[in-house]
Rosetta silent file (secondary structure, phi, psi, omega in degrees, C-alpha in Angstrom):
SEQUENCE: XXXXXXXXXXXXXXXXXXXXXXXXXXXXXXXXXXXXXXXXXXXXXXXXXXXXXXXXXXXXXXXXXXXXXXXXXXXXXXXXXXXXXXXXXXXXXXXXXXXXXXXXXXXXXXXXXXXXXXXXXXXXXXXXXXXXXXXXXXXXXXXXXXXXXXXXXXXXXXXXXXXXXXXXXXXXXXXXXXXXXXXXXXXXXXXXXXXXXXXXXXXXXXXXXXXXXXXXXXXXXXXXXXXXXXXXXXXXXXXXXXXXXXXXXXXXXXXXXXXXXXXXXXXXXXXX
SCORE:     score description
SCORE:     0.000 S_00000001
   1 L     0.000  138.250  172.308  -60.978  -60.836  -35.983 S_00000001
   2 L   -57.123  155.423  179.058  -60.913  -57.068  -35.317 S_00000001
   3 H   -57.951  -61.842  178.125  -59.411  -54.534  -37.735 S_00000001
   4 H   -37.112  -50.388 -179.067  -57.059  -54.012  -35.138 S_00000001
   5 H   -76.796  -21.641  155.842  -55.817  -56.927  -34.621 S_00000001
   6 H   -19.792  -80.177  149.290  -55.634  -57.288  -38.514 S_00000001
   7 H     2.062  -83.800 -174.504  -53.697  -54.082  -38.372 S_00000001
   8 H   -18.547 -113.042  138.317  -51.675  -55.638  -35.614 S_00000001
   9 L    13.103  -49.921  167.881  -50.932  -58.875  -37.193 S_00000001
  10 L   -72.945  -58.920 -167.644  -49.835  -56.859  -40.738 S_00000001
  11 L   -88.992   -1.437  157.580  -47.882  -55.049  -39.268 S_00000001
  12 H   -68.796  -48.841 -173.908  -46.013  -57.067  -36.905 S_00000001
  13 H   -72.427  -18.116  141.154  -45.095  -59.270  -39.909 S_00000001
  14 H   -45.146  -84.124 -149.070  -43.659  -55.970  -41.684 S_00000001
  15 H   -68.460  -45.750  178.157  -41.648  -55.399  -38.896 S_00000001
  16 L  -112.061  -32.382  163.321  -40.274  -58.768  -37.553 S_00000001
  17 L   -41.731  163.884  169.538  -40.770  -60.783  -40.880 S_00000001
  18 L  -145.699   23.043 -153.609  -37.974  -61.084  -43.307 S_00000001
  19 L   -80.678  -50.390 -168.471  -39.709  -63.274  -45.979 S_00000001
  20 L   -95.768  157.468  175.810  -41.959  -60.515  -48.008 S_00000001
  21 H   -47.250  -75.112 -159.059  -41.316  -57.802  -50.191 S_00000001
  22 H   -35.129  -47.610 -160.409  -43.096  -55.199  -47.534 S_00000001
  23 H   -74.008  -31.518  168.437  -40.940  -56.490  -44.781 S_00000001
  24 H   -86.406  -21.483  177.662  -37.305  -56.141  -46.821 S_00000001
  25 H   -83.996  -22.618  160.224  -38.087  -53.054  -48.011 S_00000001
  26 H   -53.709  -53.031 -177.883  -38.719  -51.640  -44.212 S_00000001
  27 H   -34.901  -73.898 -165.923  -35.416  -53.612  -43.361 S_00000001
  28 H   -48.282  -63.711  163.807  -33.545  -51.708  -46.216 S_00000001
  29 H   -44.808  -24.450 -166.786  -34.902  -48.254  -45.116 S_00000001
  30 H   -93.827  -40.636 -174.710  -34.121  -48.805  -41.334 S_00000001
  31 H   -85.304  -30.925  169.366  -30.857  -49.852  -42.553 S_00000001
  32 H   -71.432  -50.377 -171.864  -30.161  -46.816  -44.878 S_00000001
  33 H   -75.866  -13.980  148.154  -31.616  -44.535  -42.155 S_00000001
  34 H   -50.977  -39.048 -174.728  -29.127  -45.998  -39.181 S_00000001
  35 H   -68.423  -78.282 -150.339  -25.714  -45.316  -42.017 S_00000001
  36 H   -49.668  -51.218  175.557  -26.959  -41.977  -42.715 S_00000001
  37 H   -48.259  -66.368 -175.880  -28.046  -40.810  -38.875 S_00000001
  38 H   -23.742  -89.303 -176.744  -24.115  -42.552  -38.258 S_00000001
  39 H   -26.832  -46.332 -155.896  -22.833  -40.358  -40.981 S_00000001
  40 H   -82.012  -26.878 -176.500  -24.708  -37.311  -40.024 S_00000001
  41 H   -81.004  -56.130 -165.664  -23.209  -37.179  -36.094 S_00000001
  42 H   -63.816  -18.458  167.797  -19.429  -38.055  -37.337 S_00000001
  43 H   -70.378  -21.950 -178.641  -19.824  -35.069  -39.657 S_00000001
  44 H   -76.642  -35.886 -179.519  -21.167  -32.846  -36.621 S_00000001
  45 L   -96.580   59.566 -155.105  -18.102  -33.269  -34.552 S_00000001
  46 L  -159.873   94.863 -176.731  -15.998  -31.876  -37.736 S_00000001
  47 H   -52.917  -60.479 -165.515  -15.680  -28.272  -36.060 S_00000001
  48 H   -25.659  -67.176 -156.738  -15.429  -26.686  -39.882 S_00000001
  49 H   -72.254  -20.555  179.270  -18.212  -28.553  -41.326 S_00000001
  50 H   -74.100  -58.970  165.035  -20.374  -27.971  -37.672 S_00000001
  51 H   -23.839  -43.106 -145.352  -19.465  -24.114  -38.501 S_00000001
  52 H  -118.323  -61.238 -134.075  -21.615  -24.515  -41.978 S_00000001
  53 H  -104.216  -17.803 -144.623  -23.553  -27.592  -41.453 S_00000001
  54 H   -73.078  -40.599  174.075  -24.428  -27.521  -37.740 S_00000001
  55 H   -37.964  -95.030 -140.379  -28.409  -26.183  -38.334 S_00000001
  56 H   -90.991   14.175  150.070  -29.151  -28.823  -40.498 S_00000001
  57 H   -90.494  -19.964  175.881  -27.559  -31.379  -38.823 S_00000001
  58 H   -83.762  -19.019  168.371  -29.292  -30.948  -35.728 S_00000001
  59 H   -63.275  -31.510  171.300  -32.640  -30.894  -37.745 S_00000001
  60 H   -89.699   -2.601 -178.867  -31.740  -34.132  -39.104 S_00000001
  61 H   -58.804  -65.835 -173.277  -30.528  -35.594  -35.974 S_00000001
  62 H   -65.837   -9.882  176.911  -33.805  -35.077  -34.843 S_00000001
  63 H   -91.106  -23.443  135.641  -35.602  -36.211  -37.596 S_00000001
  64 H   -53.781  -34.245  171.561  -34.181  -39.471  -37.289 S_00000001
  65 H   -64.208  -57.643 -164.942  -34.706  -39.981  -33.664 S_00000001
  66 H   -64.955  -22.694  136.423  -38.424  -39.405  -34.158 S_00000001
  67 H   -31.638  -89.562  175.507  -38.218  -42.253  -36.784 S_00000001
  68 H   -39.312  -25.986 -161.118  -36.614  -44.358  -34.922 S_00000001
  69 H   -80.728  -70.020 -178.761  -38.493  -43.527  -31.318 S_00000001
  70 H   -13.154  -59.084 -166.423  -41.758  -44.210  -33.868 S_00000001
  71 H   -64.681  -31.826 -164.493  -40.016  -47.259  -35.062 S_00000001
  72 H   -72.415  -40.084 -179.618  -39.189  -48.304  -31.530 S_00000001
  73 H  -115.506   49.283  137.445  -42.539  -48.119  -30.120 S_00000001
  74 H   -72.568  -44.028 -168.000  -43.878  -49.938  -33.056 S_00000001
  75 H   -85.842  -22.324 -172.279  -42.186  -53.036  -32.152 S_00000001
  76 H   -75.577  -47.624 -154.184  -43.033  -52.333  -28.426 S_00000001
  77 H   -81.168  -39.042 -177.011  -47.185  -52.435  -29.463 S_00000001
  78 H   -60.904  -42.704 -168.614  -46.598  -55.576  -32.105 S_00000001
  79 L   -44.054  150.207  166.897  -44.127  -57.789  -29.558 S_00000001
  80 L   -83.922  -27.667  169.596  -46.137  -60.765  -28.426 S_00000001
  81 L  -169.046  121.508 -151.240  -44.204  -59.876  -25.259 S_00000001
  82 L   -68.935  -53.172  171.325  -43.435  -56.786  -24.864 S_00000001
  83 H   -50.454  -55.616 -165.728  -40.624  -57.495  -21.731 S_00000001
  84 H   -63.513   -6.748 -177.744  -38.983  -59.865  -23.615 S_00000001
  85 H  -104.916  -42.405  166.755  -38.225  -57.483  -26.567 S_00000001
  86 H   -26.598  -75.384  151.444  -37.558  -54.905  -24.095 S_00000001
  87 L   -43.737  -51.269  178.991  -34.430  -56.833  -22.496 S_00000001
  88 L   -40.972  149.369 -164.021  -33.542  -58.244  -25.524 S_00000001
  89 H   -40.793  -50.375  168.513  -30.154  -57.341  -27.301 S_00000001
  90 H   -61.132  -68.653  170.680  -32.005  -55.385  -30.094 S_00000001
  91 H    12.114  -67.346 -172.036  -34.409  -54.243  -27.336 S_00000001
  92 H  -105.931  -27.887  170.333  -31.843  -52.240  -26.066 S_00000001
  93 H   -50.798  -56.727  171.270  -29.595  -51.496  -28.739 S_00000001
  94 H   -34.055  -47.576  158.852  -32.902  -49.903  -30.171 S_00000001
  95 H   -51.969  -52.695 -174.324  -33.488  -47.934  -27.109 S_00000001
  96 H   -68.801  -33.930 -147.155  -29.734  -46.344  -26.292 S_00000001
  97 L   -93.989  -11.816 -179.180  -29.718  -45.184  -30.424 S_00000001
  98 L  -107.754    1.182 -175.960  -32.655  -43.008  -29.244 S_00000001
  99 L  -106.080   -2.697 -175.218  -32.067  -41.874  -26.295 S_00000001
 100 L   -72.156  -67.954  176.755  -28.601  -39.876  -26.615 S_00000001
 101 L   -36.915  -29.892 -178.801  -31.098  -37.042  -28.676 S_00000001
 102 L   -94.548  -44.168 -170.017  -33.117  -36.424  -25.704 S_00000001
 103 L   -78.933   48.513  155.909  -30.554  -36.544  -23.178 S_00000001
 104 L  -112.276    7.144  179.175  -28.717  -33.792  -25.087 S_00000001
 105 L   -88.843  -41.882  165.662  -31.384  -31.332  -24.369 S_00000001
 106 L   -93.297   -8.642  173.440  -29.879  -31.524  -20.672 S_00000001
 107 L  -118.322   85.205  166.940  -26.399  -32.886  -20.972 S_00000001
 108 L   -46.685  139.264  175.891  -25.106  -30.738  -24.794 S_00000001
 109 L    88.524    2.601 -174.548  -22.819  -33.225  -26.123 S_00000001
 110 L   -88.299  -87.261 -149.782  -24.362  -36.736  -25.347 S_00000001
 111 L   -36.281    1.574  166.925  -25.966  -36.978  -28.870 S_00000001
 112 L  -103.782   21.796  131.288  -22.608  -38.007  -30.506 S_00000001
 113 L   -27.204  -71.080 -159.642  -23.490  -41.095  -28.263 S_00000001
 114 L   -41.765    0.272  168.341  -25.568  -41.894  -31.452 S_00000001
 115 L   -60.347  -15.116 -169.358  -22.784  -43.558  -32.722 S_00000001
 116 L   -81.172  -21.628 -169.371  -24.334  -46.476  -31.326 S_00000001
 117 H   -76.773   -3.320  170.851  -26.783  -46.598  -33.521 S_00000001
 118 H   -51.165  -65.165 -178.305  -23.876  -48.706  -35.798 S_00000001
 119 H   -25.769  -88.876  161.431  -25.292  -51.369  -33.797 S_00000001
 120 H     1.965  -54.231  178.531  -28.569  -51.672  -35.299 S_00000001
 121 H   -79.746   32.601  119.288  -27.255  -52.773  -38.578 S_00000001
 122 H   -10.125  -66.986  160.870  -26.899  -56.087  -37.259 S_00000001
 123 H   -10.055  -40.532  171.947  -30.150  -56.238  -38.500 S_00000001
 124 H  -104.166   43.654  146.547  -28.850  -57.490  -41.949 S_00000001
 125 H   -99.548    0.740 -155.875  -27.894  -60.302  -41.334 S_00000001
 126 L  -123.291    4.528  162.413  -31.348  -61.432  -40.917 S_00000001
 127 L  -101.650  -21.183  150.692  -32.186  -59.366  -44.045 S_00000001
 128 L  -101.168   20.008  140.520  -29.627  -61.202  -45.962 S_00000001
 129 L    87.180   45.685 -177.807  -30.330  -64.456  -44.238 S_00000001
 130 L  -107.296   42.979 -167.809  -26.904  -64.896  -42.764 S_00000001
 131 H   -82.755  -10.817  166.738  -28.378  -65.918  -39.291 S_00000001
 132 H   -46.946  -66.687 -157.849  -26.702  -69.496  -40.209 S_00000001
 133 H   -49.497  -22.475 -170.460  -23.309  -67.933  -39.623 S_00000001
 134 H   -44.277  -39.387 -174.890  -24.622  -66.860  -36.090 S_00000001
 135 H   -87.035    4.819  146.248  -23.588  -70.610  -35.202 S_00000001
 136 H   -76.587  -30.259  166.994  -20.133  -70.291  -36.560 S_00000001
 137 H   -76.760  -48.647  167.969  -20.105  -67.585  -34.467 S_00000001
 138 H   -76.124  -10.147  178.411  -20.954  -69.413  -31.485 S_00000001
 139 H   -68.637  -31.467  161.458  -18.644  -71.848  -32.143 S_00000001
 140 H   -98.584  -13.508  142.135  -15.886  -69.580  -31.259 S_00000001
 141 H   -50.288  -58.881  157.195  -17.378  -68.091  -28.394 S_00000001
 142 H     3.922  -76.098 -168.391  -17.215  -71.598  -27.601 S_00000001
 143 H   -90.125  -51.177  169.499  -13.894  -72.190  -28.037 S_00000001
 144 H   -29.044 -113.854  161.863  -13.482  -68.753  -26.185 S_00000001
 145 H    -3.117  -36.800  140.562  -15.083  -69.688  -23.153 S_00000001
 146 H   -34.930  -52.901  169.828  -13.452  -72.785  -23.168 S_00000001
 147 L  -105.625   47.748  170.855   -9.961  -71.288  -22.840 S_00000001
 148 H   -57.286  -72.654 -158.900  -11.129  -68.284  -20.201 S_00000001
 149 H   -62.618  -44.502 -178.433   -8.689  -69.735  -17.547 S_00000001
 150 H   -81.130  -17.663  171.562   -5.904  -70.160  -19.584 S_00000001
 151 H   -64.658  -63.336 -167.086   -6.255  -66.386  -21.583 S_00000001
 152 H   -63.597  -72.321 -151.331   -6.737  -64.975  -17.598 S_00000001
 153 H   -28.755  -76.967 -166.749   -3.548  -67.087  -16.243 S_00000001
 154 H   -38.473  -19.485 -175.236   -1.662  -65.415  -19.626 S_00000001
 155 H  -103.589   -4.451 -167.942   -2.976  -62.272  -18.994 S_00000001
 156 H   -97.851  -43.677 -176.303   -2.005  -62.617  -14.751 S_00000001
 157 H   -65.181  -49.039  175.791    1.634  -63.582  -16.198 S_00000001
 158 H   -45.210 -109.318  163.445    1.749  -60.263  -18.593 S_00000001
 159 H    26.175  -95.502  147.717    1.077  -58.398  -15.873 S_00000001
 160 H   -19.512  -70.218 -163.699    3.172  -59.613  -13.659 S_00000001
 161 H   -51.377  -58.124 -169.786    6.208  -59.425  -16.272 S_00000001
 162 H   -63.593  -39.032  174.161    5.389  -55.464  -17.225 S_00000001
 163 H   -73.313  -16.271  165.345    5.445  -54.436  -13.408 S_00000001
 164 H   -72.911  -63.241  156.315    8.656  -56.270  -12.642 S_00000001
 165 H   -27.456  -85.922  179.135    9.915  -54.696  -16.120 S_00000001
 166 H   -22.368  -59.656 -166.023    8.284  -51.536  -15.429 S_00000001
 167 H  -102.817   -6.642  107.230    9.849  -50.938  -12.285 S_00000001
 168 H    -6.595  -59.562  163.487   13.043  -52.102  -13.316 S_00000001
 169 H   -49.797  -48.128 -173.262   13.169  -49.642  -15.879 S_00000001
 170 H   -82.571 -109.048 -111.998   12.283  -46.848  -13.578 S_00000001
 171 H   -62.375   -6.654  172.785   15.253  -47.896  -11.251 S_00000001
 172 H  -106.955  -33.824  172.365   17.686  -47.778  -14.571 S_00000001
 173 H  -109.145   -7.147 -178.508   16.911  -44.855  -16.334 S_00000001
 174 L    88.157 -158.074  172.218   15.187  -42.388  -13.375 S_00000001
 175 L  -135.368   13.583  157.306   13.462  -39.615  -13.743 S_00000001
 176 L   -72.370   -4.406 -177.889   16.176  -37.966  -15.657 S_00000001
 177 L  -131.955   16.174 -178.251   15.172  -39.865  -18.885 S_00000001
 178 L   127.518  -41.784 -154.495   11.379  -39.819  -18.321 S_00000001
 179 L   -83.531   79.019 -145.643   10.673  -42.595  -16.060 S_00000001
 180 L   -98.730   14.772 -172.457    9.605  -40.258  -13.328 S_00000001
 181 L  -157.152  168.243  173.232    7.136  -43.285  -11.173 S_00000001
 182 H   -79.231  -37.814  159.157    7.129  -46.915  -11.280 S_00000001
 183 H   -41.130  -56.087 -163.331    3.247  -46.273  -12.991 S_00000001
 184 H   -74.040  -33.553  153.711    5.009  -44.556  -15.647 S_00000001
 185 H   -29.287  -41.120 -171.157    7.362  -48.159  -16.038 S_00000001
 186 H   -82.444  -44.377 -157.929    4.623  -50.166  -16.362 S_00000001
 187 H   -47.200  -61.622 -146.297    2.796  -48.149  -18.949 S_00000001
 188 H   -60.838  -47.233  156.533    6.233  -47.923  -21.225 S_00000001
 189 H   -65.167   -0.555  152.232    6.233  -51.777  -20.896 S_00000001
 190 H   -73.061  -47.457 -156.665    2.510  -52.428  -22.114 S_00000001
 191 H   -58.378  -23.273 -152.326    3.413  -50.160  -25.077 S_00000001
 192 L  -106.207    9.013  169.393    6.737  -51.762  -26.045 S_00000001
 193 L   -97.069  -42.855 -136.741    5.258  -55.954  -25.082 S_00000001
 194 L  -104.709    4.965 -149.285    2.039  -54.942  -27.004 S_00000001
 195 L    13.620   49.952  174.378    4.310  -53.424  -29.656 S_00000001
 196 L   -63.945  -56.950  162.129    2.731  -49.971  -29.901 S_00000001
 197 L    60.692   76.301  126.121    5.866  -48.099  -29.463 S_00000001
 198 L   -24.587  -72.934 -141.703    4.035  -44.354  -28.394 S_00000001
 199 L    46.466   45.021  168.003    7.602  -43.232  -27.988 S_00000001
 200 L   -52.009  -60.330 -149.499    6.595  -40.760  -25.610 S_00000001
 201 L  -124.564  121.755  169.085    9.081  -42.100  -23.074 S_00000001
 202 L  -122.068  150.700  156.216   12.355  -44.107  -24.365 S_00000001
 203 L   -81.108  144.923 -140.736   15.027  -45.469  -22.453 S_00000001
 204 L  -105.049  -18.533 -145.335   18.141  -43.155  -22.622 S_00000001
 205 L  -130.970  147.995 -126.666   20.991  -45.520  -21.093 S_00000001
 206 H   -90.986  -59.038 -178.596   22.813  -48.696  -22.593 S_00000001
 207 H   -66.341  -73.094 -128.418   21.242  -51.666  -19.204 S_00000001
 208 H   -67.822  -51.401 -161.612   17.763  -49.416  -20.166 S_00000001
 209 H   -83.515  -29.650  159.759   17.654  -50.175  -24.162 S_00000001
 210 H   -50.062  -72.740 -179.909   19.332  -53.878  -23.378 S_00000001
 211 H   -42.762  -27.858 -168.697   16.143  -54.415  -21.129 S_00000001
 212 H   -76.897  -55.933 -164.430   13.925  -52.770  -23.511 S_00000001
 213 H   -58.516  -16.584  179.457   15.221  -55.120  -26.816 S_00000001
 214 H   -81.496    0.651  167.998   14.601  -58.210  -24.436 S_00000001
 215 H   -98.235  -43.517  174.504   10.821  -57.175  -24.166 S_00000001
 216 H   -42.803  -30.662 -157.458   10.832  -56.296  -27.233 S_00000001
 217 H   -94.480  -49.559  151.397   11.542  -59.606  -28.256 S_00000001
 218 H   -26.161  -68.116 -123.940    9.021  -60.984  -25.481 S_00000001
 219 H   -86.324  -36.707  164.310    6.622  -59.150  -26.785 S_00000001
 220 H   -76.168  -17.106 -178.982    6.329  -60.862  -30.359 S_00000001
 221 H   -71.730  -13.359 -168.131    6.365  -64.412  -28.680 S_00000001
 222 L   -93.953   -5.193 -160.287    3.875  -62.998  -26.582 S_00000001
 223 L   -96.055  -20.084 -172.991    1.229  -62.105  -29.104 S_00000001
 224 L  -108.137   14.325  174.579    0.663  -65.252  -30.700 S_00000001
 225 H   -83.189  -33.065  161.548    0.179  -66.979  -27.196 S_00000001
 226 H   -59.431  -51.265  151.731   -3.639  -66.017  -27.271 S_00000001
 227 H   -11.011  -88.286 -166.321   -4.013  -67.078  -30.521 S_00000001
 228 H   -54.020  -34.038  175.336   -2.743  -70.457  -30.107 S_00000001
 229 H   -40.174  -80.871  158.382   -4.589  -70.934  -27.268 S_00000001
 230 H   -30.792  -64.757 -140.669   -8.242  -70.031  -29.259 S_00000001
 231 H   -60.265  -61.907 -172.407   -6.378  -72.287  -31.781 S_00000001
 232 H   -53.756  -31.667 -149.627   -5.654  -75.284  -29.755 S_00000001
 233 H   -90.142  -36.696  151.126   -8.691  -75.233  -27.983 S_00000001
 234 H   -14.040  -43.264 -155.036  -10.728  -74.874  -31.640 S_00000001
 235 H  -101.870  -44.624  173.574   -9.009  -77.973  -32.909 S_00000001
 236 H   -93.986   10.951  165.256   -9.944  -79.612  -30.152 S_00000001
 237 H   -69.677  -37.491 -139.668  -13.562  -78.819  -30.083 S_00000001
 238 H   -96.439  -66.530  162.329  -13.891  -79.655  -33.711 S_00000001
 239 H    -9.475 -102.871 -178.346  -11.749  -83.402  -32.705 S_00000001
 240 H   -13.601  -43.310 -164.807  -14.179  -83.963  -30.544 S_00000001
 241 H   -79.024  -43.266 -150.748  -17.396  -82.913  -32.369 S_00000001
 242 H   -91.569  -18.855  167.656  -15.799  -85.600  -35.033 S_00000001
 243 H   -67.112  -57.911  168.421  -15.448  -88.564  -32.342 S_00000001
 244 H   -36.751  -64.958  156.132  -19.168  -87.945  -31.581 S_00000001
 245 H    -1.395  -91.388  167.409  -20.056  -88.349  -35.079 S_00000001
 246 H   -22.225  -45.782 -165.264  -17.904  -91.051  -35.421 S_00000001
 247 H   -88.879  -27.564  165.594  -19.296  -92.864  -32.493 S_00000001
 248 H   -46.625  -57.892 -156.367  -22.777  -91.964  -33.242 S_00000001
 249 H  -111.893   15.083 -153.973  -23.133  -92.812  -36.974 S_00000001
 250 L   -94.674  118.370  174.419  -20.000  -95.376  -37.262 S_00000001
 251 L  -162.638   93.506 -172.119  -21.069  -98.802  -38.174 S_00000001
 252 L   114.746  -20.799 -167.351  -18.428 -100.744  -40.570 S_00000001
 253 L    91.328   26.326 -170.508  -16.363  -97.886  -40.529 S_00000001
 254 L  -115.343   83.134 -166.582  -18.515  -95.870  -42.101 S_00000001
 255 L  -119.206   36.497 -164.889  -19.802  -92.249  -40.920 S_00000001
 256 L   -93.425   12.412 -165.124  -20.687  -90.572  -44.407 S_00000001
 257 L   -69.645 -177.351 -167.487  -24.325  -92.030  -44.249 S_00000001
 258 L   -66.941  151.931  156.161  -27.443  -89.856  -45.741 S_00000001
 259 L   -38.994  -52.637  173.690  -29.260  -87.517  -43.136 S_00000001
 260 L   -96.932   39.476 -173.108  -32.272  -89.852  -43.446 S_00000001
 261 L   -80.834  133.724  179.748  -30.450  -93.117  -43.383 S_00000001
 262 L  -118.848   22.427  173.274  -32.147  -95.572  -40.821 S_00000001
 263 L  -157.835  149.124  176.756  -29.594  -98.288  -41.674 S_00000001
 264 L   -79.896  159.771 -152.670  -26.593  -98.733  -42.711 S_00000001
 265 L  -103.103   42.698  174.171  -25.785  -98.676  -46.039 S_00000001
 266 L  -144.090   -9.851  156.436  -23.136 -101.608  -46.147 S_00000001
 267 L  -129.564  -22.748  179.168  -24.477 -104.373  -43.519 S_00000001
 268 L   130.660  -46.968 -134.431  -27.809 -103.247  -42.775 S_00000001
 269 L   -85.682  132.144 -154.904  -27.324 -102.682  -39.220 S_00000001
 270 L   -64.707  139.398  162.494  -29.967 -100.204  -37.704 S_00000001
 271 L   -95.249  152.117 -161.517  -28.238  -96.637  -36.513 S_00000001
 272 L   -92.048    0.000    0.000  -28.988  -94.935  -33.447 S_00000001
């Protein structure tokens, strides 16, 4: 094999490994040098400390991009395929954390973009080996996806409810108490169903603050309707998942056997 590909081949396994010392200690730098870049932009929009600080934050801005751009098209020459890393999730988070620095030489003020670069420490979960959880994680994406229709109806109904409410409002208090558009109804009835309460805009008049406490009062029954939904639809994923099982491994009434059981272990009888 060529030195190069040697080379390659080492250094791919630095880089996408997560097994050897070489490869966690690259994690753990890439992951110190993503907080610290983070850190270094949210301190930069701090007019005071940008007053003091602002030189040698833009030196380190850049001295982290060219790390990172380095880092980036390291992984580009190592990828067994190159597109496919490209597109990928990292792919592109890895691109956008580097690309804010450059476009700020023609747009000033894109580089607190770089905030993005948060992203990136994703990365540890697969330096602290928590890529198991990923499938706890899909499991509620799952369940998510699963109730999509019934979240949009509930979210078609809200809707509805704050623009009748909304414009309601405006036809009870005016534009003598605030309410000067039907636009401005509807906002003041996301904030006070979502219970935000701004209190930019209040209702001034006795039918205004009756209508208001009867949203109010909407508005917690309304919060725990997504919830329950994800809930419902959870419980009945996981039912399900336990019927499978059941029907799968059941034989005697029995569905605790071992992983490598190729019989059962109380008549005998082969499992599928």
């Amino acid at each position: 094999m060529p030195p190069s590909e040697r080379f390659k081949q080492k250094l791919a396994h630095i880089i996408f490994d997560y097994n050897t010392v070489p490869s966690k200690m690259f994690d753990l730098f890439l992951i110190a040098a993503i907080v610290i870049s983070v850190i270094v932009v949210m301190l930069d929009s701090v007019s005071g400390i940008h007053a003091v600080y602002g030189d040698f934050f833009y030196v380190l801005e850049w001295f982290f991009t060219v790390i990172f751009t380095v880092e980036y098209g390291m992984r580009l020459y190592v990828a067994t395929n190159r597109m496919r890393y490209a597109r990928s999730f990292f792919g592109i988070i890895d691109l956008l954390s580097i690309l804010p620095t450059y476009f700020s030489i023609f747009f000033p003020g894109t580089q607190y973009l770089l905030v993005i670069r948060f992203f990136r420490v994703l990365r540890i979960f697969r330096l602290l080996k928590l890529v198991k959880f990923v499938k706890e994680g899909e499991y509620v994406r799952n369940a998510i996806l699963a109730s999509s229709r019934k979240i949009l109806f509930f979210l078609f109904f809200v809707m509805v409810t704050v623009s009748i409410i909304g414009a309601l409002m405006y036809l009870i208090e005016g534009e003598e108490h605030g309410f000067h558009s039907i636009p401005e109804g509807v906002y003041w009835a996301i904030v006070t169903i979502t219970t935000v309460g701004y209190g930019d805009i209040s209702p001034q008049t006795i039918p205004g603050r009756a209508l208001a406490a009867m949203l109010m009062i909407i508005g917690y029954s309304i919060i725990a309707v997504p919830t329950g939904i994800v809930s419902a639809e959870m419980a009945s994923m996981n039912e399900q998942l336990h019927a499978d099982l059941s029907k799968l491994n059941s034989c005697c009434k029995i569905i605790d056997h071992d992983g490598d059981a190729r019989h059962c272990k109380e008549c005998g009888k082969p499992l599928d």
